[in-house]
BAVEXLUM-649108 format. One record per residue (C-alpha): z, y negated, x; residue in one letter. Coordinates in steps of 0.1 Angstrom, whole numbers, plus 5000, padded with zeros to 4 digits. Example, Ala and Ser with C-alpha at 12.3 -4.5 7.8 and 13.67 -1.06 7.14 Angstrom:
BEGIN
507850455123a
507150115137s
END
This chain:
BEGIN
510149014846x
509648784872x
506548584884x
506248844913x
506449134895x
503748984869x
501448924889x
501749224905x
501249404872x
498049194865x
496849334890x
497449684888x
496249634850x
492749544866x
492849874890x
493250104860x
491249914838x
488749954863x
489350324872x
490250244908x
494150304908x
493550664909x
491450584950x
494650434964x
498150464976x
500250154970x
502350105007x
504449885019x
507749675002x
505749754967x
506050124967x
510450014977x
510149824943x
508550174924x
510850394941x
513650184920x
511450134890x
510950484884x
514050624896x
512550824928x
515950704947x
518850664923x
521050404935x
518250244954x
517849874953x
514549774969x
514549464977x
510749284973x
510848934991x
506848954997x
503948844973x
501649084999x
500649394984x
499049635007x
497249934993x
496050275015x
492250365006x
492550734995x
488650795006x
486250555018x
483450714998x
485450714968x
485050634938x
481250804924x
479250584918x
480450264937x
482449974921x
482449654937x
486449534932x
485449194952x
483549104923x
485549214900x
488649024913x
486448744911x
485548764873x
489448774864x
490248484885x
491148624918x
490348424951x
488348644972x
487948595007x
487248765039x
488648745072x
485948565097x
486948785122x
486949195112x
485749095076x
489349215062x
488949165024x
491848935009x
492248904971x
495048624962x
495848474928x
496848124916x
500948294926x
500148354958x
500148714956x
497748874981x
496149194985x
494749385011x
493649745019x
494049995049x
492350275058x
493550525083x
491750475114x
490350825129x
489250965164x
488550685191x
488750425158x
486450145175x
486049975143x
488649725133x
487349775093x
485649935070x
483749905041x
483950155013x
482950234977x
485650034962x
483649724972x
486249594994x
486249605040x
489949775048x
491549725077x
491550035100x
495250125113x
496650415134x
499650605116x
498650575079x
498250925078x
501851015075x
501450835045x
498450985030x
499551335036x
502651265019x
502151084985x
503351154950x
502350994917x
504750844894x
504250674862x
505750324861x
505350154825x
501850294817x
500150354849x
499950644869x
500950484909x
500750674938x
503250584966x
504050784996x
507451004994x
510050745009x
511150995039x
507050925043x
507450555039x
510750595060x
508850765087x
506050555092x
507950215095x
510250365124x
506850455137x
504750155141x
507949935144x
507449875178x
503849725169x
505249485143x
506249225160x
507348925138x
507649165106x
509649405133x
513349315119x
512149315082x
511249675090x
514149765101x
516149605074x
514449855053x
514650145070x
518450075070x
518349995033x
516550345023x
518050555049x
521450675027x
519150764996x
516650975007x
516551335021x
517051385056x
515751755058x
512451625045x
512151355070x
512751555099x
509951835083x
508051505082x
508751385115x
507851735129x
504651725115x
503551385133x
504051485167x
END
């Protein structure tokens, strides 16, 4: 296992410890390196060259009672910051691993983030519902992770390409890289959907 991939794991060991893995969806290069893990895309090789994990809040007034995971990050270690300009909640370990959360921005979206139940401030973002409306759950070692279906993940990265700038030829290095293994019926269902 390498250092990535540990500290990765620590971290989803302190979601389910906590009862929090259940309120997100894990996006980004991440959910490539489950989709290999737990066989979703046979002959897929993801291909993980970031320590940035990015999960999708599920609900913002989710979990019952609240749990503050800024606090919790803190007591196992975790450098917890946030960002002096929208409040974006970082978590980063001594790897440099670091998390953040999204949450799919709705109607005229004039806030940048927002603050939920899970005791972190997500960063609001257009297009993360072809995500969330398209997620299974798969079990990878002894957790229960849900990731959206790869035509999903697929989807959304040709979508927002445009507003990636930097991270813009990455993207499309992985859309290139998935694109043989998964189902092109369902993407185009997908796709339909969106418009």
């Amino acid at each position: 296992m390498s250092l990535q991939q540990g500290a990765f794991l620590r971290f989803i060991k302190l979601l389910s410890d906590n009862d929090l893995l259940e309120h997100v969806i894990l996006i980004g290069s991440w959910a490539e390196f489950i989709y290999k893990e737990a066989g979703i895309l046979p002959g897929f090789e993801g291909n993980i060259k970031t320590l940035d994990i990015d999960f999708l809040l599920k609900n913002l007034r989710k979990p019952t009672p609240a749990i503050n995971l800024e606090t919790l990050a803190r007591e196992e270690g975790y450098l917890v910051e946030n960002d002096i300009l929208d409040g974006a909640t970082r978590i980063m370990d001594k790897q440099g691993l670091e998390i953040e959360f999204l949450i799919n921005k709705k109607g005229a979206g004039l806030e940048e983030t927002l603050r939920g139940n899970m005791g972190v401030t997500a960063q609001a973002l257009r297009h993360l519902n072809i995500l969330k409306s398209n997620t299974i759950e798969v079990k990878y070692l002894s957790f229960k992770i849900s990731v959206p279906i790869p035509e999903a993940y697929t989807i959304h990265k040709m979508v927002i390409n445009d507003e990636r700038g930097i991270k813009r030829d990455k993207d499309a290095k992985a859309i290139q890289s998935i694109w043989p293994f998964i189902d092109k019926e369902a993407v185009q269902e997908i796709y339909i959907k969106t418009k």
